[in-house]
C-alpha positions in Angstrom: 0.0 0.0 0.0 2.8 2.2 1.2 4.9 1.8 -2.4 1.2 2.6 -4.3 1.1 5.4 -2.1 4.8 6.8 -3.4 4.3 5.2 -6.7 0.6 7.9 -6.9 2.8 11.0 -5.5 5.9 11.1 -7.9 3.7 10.4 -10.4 1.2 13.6 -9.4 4.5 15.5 -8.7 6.3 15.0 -12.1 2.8 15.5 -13.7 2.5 19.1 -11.8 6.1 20.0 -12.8 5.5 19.4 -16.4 1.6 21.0 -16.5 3.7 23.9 -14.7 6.0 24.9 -17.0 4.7 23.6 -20.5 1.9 26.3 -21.1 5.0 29.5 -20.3 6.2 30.3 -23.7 9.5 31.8 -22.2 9.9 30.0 -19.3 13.2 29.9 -19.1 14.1 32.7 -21.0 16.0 35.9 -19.6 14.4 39.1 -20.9 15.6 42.6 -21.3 13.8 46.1 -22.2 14.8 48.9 -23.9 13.4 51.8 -25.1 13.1 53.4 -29.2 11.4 54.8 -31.4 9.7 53.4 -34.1 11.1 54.0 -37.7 9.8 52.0 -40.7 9.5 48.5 -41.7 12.1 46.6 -43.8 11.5 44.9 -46.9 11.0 41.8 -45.2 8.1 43.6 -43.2 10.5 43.0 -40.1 10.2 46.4 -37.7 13.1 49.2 -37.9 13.7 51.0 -34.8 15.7 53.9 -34.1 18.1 53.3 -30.8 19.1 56.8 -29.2 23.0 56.2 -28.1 22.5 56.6 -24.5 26.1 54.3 -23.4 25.6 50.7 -22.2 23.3 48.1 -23.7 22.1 51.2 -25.6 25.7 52.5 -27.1 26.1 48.5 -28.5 22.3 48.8 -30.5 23.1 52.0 -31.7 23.1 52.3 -35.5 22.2 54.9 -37.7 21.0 52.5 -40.1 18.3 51.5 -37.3 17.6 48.2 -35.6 16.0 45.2 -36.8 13.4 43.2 -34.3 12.6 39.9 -35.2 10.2 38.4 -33.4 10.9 34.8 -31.7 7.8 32.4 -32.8 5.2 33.0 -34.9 3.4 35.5 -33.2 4.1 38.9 -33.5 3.6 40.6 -29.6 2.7 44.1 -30.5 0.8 45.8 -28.3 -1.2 49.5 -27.5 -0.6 51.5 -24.7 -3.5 50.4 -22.9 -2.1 46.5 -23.8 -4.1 45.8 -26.5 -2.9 43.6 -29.5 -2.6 46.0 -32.1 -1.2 46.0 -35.8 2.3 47.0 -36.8 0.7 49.1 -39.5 -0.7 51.7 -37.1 2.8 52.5 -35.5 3.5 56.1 -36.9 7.5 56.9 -37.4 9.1 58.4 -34.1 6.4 56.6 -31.8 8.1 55.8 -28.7 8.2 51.9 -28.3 9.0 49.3 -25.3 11.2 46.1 -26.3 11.4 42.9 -24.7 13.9 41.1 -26.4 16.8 38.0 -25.4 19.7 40.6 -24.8 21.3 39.2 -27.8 22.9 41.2 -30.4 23.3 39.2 -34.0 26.4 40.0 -35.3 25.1 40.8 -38.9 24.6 44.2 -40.9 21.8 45.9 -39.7 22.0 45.2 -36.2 19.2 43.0 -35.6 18.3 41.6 -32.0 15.5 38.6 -31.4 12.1 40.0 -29.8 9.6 38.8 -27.7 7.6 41.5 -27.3 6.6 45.4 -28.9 4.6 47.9 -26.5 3.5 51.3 -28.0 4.5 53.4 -24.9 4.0 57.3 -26.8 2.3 57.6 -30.3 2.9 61.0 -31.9 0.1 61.1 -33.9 -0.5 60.7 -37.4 
């Protein structure tokens, strides 16, 4: 009864670990943020942000050919102020934008970096 009992409570353990962690998209991913400003979109409809150089993480994005995002998955994360899925089209060039991206930096002309996630945080209007 005893080894039923053990056998029943690894099994609901393992099954709890696994129902824990499989429905995280990221789980185990480290995240970073910076801030930009939105500037056009490439020919491959990827999203070109401008970078101010501001030293630190921000000195090593900076580019005056802008910043390519491309998102990790197959979702595109953009959202509204008010965090509301929104479409890349409505972004106006020089909206203020949050990033959420893997603190990588591809070593490839234009400086591109892998995203998560795109927050309008200032539109300008347009």
């Amino acid at each position: 009864m005893k080894k039923i009992i053990a056998v029943v409570m690894v099994l609901a353990m393992l099954f709890g670990c696994v129902a824990c962690t499989s429905g995280k998209k990221h789980a185990t991913d480290e995240t970073y943020e910076i801030m930009a400003n939105f500037s056009k979109l490439d020919d491959r409809g990827n999203i070109v942000v401008m970078v101010q150089d501001l030293g630190g993480v921000y000195e090593e994005l900076y580019s005056q050919d802008g910043l390519v995002l491309k998102f990790i998955g197959s979702d595109d994360e953009i959202y509204d102020d008010k965090g509301n899925k929104m479409d890349v089209d409505k972004f106006n060039c020089g909206d203020s934008v949050k990033i959420t991206y893997d603190g990588k930096l591809a070593k490839n002309n234009p400086k591109t970096i892998k995203v998560y996630k795109v927050t309008l945080i200032e539109a300008i209007g347009g």
